[in-house]
N, C-alpha and C positions, 0 to 999 in steps of 0.2 A: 611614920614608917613610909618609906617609899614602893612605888611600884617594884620594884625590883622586887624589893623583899617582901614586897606581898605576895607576888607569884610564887618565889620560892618556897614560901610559907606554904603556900596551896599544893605545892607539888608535895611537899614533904604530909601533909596534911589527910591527901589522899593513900598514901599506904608510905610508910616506911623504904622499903625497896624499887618504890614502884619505877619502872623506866619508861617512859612516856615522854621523854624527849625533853629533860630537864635543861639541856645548855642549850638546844633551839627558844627553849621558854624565856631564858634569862635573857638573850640575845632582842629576842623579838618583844621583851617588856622595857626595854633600854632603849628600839627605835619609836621615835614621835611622832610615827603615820599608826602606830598599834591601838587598839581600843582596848584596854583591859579587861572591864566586863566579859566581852565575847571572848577575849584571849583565856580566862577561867571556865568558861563555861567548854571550851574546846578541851582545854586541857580533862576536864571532868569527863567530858562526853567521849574522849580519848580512850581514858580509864577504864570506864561501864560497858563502852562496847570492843575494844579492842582494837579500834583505828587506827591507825598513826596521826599522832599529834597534828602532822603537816597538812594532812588532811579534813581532820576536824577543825584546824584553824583555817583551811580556804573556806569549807562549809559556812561557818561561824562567820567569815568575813572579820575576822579579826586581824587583819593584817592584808596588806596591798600582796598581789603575786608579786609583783617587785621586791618588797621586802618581806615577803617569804622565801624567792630565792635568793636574797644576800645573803639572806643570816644563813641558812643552806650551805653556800656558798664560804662561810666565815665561820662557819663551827666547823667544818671537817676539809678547811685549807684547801678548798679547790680553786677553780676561775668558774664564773658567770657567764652562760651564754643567753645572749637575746638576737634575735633573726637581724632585726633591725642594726644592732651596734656590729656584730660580729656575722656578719651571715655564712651562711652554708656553701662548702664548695664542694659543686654537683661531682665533680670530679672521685672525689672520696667514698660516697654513696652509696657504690659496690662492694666495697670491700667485705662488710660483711654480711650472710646471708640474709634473707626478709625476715625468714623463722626465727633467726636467732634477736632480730633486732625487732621482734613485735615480741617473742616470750620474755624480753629484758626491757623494755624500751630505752632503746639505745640507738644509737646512732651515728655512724664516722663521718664529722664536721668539719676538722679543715687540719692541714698541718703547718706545722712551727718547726721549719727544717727538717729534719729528718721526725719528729715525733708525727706519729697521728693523735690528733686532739677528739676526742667518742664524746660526745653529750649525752647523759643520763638522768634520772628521774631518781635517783635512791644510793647516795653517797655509799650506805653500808655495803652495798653489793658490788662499788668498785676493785676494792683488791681483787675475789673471787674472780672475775670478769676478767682481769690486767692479764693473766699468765697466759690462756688460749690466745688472745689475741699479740699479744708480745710475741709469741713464738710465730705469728704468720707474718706481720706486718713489724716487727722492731719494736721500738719506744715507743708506747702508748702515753696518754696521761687525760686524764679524764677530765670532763667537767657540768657542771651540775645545771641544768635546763630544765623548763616547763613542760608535764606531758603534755599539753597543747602541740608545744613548739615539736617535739619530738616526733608526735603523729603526725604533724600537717608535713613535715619533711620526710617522711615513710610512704604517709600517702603521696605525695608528689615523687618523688624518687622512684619507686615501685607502682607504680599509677599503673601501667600495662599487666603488671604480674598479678594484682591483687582484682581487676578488674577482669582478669582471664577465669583467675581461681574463682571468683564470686559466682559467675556462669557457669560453671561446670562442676563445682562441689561436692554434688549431687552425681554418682556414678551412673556411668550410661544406660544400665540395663533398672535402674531404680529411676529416671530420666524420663522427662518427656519430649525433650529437647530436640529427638528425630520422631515426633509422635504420628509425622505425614509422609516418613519412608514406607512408599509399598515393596515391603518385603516378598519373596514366594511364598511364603509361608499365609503373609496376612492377603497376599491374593485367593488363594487356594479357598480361607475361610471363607472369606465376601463370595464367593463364587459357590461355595457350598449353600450357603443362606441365600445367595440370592437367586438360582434360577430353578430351586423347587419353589420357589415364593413365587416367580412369574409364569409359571408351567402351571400352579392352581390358579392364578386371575385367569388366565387364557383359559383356561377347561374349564372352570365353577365358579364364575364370581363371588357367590351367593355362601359356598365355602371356604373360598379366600379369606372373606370381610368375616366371618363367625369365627372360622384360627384366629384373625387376628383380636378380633372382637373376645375371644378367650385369653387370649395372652394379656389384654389389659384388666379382665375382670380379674384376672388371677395378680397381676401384679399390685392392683387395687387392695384387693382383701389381703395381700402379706402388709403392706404400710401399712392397714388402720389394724390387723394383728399386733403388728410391733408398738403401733402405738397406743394403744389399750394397752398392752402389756407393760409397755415399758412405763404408762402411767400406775398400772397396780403396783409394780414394782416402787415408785415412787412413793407409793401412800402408804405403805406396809411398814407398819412404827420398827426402828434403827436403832440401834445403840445413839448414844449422846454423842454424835460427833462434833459437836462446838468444839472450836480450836482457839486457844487461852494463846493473850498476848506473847511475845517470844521473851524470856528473861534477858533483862539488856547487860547480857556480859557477853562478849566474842559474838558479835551478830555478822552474819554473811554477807560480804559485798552483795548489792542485787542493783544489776546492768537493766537500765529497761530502757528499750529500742522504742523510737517515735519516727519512723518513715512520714515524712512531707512531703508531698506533691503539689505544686500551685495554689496553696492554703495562704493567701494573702488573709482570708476575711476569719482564721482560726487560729492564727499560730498562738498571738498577744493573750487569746482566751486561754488555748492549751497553756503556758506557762503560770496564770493564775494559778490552774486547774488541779497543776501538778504539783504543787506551794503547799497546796491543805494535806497530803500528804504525812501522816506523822512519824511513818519511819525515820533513823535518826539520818539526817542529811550527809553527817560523814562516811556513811553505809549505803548511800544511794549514789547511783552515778544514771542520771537522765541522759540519754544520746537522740538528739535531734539528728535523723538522718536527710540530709537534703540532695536531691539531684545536683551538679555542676548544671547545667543549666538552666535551673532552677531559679531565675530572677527574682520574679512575685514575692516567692515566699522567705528569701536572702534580704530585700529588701525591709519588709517585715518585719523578720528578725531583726534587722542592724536597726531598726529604731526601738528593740527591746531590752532592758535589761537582764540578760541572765543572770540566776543565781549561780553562785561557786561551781555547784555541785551537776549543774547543766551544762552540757558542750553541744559543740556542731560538728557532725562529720559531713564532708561533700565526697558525693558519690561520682568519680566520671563516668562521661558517658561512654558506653560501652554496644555491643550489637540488638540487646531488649531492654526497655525503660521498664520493669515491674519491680514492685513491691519488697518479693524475696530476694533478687537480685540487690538490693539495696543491703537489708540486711543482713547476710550473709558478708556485703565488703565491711560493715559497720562489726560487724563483732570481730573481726581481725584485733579491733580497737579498745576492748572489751576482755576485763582479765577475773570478770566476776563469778560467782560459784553459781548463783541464779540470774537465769535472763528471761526477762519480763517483757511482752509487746504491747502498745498502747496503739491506739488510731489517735487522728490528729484531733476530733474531735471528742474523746471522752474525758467522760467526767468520773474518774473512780473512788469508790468511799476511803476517806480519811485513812483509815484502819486495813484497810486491804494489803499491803505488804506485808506487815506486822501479821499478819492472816498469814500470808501463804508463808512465810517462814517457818511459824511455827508447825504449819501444816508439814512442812519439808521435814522438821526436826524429829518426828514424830512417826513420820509415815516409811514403810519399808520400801530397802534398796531400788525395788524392780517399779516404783510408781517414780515415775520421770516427768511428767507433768503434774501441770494443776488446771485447771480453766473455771475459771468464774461463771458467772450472770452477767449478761448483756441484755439492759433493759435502753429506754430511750426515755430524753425528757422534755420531748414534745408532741406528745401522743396526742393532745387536745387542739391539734395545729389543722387538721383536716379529716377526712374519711378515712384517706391512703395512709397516714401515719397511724388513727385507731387499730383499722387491721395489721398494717405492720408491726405494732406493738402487742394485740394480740397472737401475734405469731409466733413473735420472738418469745412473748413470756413462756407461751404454749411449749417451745421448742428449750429455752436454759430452763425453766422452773419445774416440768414435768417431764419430757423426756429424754432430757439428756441426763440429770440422775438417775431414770431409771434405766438408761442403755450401759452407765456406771455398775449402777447393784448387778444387772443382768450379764458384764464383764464379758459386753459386746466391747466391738470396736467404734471410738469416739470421733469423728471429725472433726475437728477443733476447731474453735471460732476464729477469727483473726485477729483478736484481742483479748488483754485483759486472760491471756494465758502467760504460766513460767514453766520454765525450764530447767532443769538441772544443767549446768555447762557443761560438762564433763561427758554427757547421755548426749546433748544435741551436735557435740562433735565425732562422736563414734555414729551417728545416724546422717553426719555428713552433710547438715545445716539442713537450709530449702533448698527446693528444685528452682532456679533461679526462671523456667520458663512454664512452670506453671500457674496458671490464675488462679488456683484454687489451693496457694501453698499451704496454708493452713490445716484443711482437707485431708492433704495425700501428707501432709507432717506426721496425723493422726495415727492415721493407714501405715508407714514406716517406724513409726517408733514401738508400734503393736508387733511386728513382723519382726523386729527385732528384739523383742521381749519384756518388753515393759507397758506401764500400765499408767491412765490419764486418769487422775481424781477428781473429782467436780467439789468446788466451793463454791456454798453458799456466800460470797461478800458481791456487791453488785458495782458495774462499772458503768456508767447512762451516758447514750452518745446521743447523735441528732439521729431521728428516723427520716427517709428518702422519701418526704411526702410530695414531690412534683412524679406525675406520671410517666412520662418518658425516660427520664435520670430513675425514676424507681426501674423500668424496662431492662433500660441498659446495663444499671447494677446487677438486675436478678440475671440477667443472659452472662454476665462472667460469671457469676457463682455458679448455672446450669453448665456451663461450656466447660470449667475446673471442674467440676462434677464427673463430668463424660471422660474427660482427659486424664481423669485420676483413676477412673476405674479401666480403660484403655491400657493406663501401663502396668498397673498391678494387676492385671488378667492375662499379661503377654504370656504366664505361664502358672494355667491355673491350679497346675498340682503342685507347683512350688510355692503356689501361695496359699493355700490349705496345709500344705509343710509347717509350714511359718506360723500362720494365724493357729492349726487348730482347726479341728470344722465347725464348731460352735461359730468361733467366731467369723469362720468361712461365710459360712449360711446369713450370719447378718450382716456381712459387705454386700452381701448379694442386694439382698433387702434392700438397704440404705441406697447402695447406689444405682443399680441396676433397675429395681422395682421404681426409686422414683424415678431414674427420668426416664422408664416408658409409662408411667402414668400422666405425667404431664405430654410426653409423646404420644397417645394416643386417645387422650381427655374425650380430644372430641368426637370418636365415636363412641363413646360412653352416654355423653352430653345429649346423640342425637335420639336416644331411647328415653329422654323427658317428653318428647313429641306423644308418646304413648301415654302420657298423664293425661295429656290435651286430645285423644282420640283420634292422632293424628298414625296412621300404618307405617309401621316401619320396615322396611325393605329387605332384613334379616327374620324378619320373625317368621316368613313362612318356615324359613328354613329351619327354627330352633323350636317353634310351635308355639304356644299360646301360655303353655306350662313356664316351659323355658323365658317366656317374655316376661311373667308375672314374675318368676324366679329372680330373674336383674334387676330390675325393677324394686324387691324386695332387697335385695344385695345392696342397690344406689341409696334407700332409705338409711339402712344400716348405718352405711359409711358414715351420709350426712351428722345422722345421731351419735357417733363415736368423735366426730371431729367435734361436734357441739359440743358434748360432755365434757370432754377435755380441753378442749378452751376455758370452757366455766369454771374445772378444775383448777387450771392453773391460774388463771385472773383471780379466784380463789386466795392462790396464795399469793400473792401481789398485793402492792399497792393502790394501783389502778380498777378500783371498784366502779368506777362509772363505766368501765369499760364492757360491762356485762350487756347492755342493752344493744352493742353494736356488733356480738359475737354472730347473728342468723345471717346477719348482710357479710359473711366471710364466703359466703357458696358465688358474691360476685368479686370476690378479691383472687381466688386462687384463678381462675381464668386468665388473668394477667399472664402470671408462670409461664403461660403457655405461649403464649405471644414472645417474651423471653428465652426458651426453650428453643422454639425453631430460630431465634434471631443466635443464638450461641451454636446451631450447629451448621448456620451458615458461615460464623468464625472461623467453627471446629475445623473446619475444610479450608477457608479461605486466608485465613490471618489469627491461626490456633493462640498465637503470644500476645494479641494485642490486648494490653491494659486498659477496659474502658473505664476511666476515670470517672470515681464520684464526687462531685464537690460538697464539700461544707459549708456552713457558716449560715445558711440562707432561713434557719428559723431558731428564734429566742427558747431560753427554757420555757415550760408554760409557767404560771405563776405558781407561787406554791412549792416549784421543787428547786 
C-alpha cells in the first residue's frame, strides 16, 4: 500500500465525515520532503483537538513551511507568496486598514496591472474577504502566504501605528503616563498634607515624630492583620478544587507572551523549558517578544532552533523601553482565546496549561484571570535567595489564596498568569508606562468587574541572589507599587464605586499600608534601642505605658511573620528552609533601602525599567 493510501486510509479511519483537511493530506503525503508518521499523528491530533490540520502539521513538523504552502497553494488554486521571490510593495500597504488586516491576517502585496494581489493565511476565507475589498480597489485576487511572512509585513508597514497604539492602550484617566503633571488639583492636596505636617515640627517636634510614629504603628498592624487573616483564610479546609485535565476535543488556542530583554545567557534554556510543556503544540502559539534593538538576545536566538509552534515578534523602538509596552504591540499578533505570560527565565510545570484550561472551562463568566505559584530553583544558591524564597513562598502559597477566598483585590504576579482575550481587551491591555504592570492589571480588571483565581500549579524562576540587582529589582516593584496606587486614588470615590468598599479597604491595605511601612520602618526600628536600655526620644512624650505598649505590638508583628513563613515553607517543598526563617527580621530592611531608591525614580525618571538580568545561577541539584 502506498503512502498515499495510507493517509487516506487514516483520514477515513478517524470518523467517517470527518473534514480535517483530507486533500491538503493527500497533497502533502505525495511531496518527498513529508515525514508520514508526524503527517498522522497531525492529522489525529487535528481531530482530538479541533486545530486545523495546517497547523498540527507545522506543530508536528511534518512537512517544510515550503511545502505546506505549496500544497496550500495547489489544493485551493491560488499563487505562492515568499518575501524573498516575490516581495512586498510598500506602495500597496495602505490600502487596507491595520484592524482589518491583523483581525484577517491579510495583507495588500503588489499589483499585476490593474489587479491588487492581498496575501492571506486561510484560503477558505478568501471569497468572503474578495467582495469589500473589490468594491474599493477593483480586481482583487488573492494569494496564500505564511503568517510569519504576513505579520512581519504589518509590523513593518504599520510600525508607527501600532507602536503609538502599544503606549497609549491603556486610557489616560486609568494611565499613569502623566503620573508627574502637577495638576491644581494634586497641588492643593500636597499643600494640604504638607504645611500642617511642618507647622507641628516647628511647634512640637516631640508631637510631630509620635503622629508620625502612629501612622506607621497603625499601618503595621493592618499588613500583619491582613496577613494572619488572609493565612486563616488559606488553612480553612475548601471544597475539592483540583482541576482534571481538559478533554482533548476542541481545546482553546492559548497565546503565551515571552518579553526578552538582553537575555543572551537564558533565552537557549527558556526554549528547553517551554518543550516540556504537554499542552497539544497545535493549541499553543509561544511569542518571543524581543526589542528591535535588542542584539544580545536576536543573536541568541538565530543560533537556536525554534520549534513550529514558537515565533518572534520584534518590538520597535518607541518613546519607553518596558515590559507592558512590549506586550501589548505583541498581542496585536495574537488571535488566541487565552493569553498566558511567562518571564524569560521560568521553568513551568509540564501540566500547567492543561491546568488553567480546564480551570477556564469550568469557572464562571466574571473570573477573567488565573495566576499560579511563583516559586524559584535556586533557593540553596545563598542567604539572599533563602529569604527570597521564603517570601515568595510566604506570599503565592499563603496569602495570595487567602486574599482569593477573602475576594479582596489581587495584584498579579508578572507571570505564570492567563488571561481571557476577549476581558484583556475590554480592560484595554497594560499601561505601557507602568513598572508595576502586572499590579495595576490586578487593580483594573477588579474595577471593571471581574475576578483573579489562584492555582495551585507552580512555575520556578531564578531568585535575585546578588545584593544590589536584588535592590534594584525590589525599588521597581516599590516605585509600580506607589505609581499604581497614585493613579487609581486620583478619584477615590470613583474607585470605592468600582471596587466596592470591602475591596476598597484592602487596596488601601495592600498598597497604601505597605509602602508606608517600609517608609517609615525606621522609626519603628529605632524603638529596639529600648530592648538594649538604650532612652528613646519619644517616649517621654507617650510614657512608659505607651513604650511597653510598641514594644509589645513589634514582638507581635515579629511572631505573626514567623508563623506564617513556617506556614507556608509548610506547605512547600523547601523544608530545609525552615531553619533560615528568624534571619528574615535582616532581609526585609533591604525593602527599605529599595523603597527610598524608587521614590527618588517616582520623581525623577517614574518609567525607567530597571532591568533584572538572568542566567547568573544553575538550578540547585535536585530540582
Amino acid at each position: 500500500m502506498s503512502r498515499v493510501q495510507r493517509t487516506e486510509n487514516a483520514v477515513t479511519e478517524l470518523k467517517p465525515d470527518a473534514n480535517v483537511g483530507r486533500d491538503i493530506a493527500g497533497i502533502l503525503a505525495r511531496d518527498r520532503d513529508a515525514q508520514l508518521p508526524p503527517l498522522l499523528d497531525a492529522m489525529s491530533e487535528a481531530f482530538t483537538t479541533g486545530a486545523p490540520l495546517t497547523t498540527a502539521v507545522r506543530a508536528h513538523e511534518a512537512a517544510s513551511d515550503g511545502s505546506l504552502l505549496n500544497a496550500l497553494s495547489h489544493q485551493h488554486r491560488v499563487m505562492a507568496l515568499c518575501p524573498d521571490t516575490t516581495p512586498r510593495d510598500p506602495d500597496q500597504g495602505s490600502l487596507l486598514p491595520l484592524e482589518f488586516c491583523l483581525q484577517n491576517t491579510v495583507m495588500p502585496w503588489m499589483r499585476i496591472g490593474e489587479t491588487l494581489v492581498v496575501a492571506g493565511t486561510d484560503p477558505t476565507s478568501f471569497e468572503r474577504l474578495a467582495a469589500p475589498i473589490e468594491r474599493l480597489f477593483g480586481p482583487v485576487m488573492f494569494a496564500v502566504a505564511s503568517e510569519g511572512d504576513i505579520h512581519d509585513a504589518i509590523a513593518e508597514h504599520h510600525a508607527e501605528s501600532l507602536v503609538q497604539a502599544a503606549e497609549n492602550k491603556v486610557p489616560p484617566e486609568e494611565s499613569c503616563r502623566d503620573i508627574n503633571a502637577m495638576t491644581t488639583r494634586r497641588a492643593l492636596y500636597a499643600l494640604a498634607l504638607l504645611i500642617p505636617a511642618v507647622w507641628l515640627l516647628v511647634v512640637s517636634p516631640a508631637a510631630f515624630f509620635s503622629a508620625v510614629l502612629g501612622l506607621a504603628i497603625f499601618s503595621l498592624v493592618l499588613n500583619q492583620l491582613l496577613k494572619l487573616t488572609a493565612a486563616i483564610a488559606t488553612l480553612v479546609p475548601d471544597k475539592d478544587n483540583a482541576t482534571a485535565a481538559p478533554e482533548a476535543q476542541k481545546l482553546p488556542l492559548v497565546s503565551v507572551l515571552v518579553p526578552l530583554f538582553q537575555e543572551e545567557n537564558i533565552a537557549t534554556i527558556l526554549v528547553k523549558r517551554l518543550q516540556a510543556l504537554r499542552y497539544p503544540k497545535s493549541r499553543l502559539d509561544v511569542v518571543l517578544v524581543l526589542e528591535a534593538e535588542d542584539d544580545k538576545t536576536r543573536k541568541t536566538l538565530a543560533k537556536t532552533t525554534l520549534p513550529p509552534w514558537m515565533r518572534v515578534i520584534r518590538v520597535p523602538k518607541g518613546t519607553v523601553l518596558t515590559k507592558p509596552r512590549a506586550l501589548n504591540f505583541a498581542l496585536n499578533f495574537c488571535k488566541a482565546d487565552i493569553v498566558g505570560i511567562y518571564d524569560a527565565e521560568d521553568a513551568p510545570d509540564p501540566d500547567q496549561i492543561d491546568r488553567v484550561v480546564a480551570h477556564f472551562r469550568t469557572a464562571p463568566p466574571d473570573v477573567a484571570c488565573v495566576q499560579g505559584i511563583l516559586d524559584f530553583y535556586n533557593p540553596k544558591s545563598n542567604w539572599l535567595a533563602r529569604c527570597f524564597d521564603i517570601e515568595y513562598v510566604t506570599w503565592f502559597r499563603l496569602i495570595l489564596p487567602g486574599l482569593a477566598r477573602l475576594k479582596l483585590v489581587l495584584p498579579l504576579g508578572g507571570t505564570t498568569l492567563f488571561i481571557r482575550r476577549s476581558v484583556l481587551e475590554e480592560v484595554h491591555g497594560w499601561d505601557a508606562h507602568n513598572v508595576t504592570e502586572d499590579a495595576d492589571l490586578g487593580i483594573r480588571l477588579a474595577r471593571y468587574g471581574y475576578r483573579t483565581d489562584w492555582l495551585p500549579t507552580v512555575t520556578r524562576e531564578e531568585a535575585n541572589n546578588r545584593l544590589w540587582p536584588w535592590i534594584r529589582q525590589r525599588s521597581r516593584w516599590l516605585k509600580g507599587y506607589m505609581i499604581t496606587y497614585l493613579v487609581h486614588m486620583r478619584s477615590p470615590v470613583r474607585l470605592m464605586q468600582d471596587l466596592g468598599t470591602w475591596k476598597f479597604l484592602g487596596f488601601q491595605v495592600l498598597f497604601l499600608a505597605t509602602i508606608l511601612q517600609f517608609a517609615l520602618a525606621p522609626l519603628i526600628w529605632s524603638f529596639w534601642l529600648v530592648l538594649l536600655g538604650v532612652p528613646h526620644p519619644v517616649a517621654d512624650h507617650i510614657g512608659s505605658l505607651g513604650t511597653i505598649s510598641l514594644v509589645s505590638v513589634f514582638l507581635m508583628s515579629e511572631a505573626i511573620s514567623i508563623g506564617t513563613s513556617c506556614l507556608a515553607v509548610a506547605r512547600s517543598s523547601h523544608d530545609r528552609l525552615f531553619a533560615w526563617i528568624p534571619t528574615m527580621m535582616f532581609y526585609f530592611p533591604l525593602g527599605v533601602l529599595a523603597l527610598y531608591k524608587g521614590l527618588f525614580e517616582l520623581i525623577a525618571r517614574p518609567f525607567y525599567w530597571d532591568k533584572t538580568s538572568h542566567g547568573h545561577s544553575p538550578p540547585d541539584p535536585g530540582l
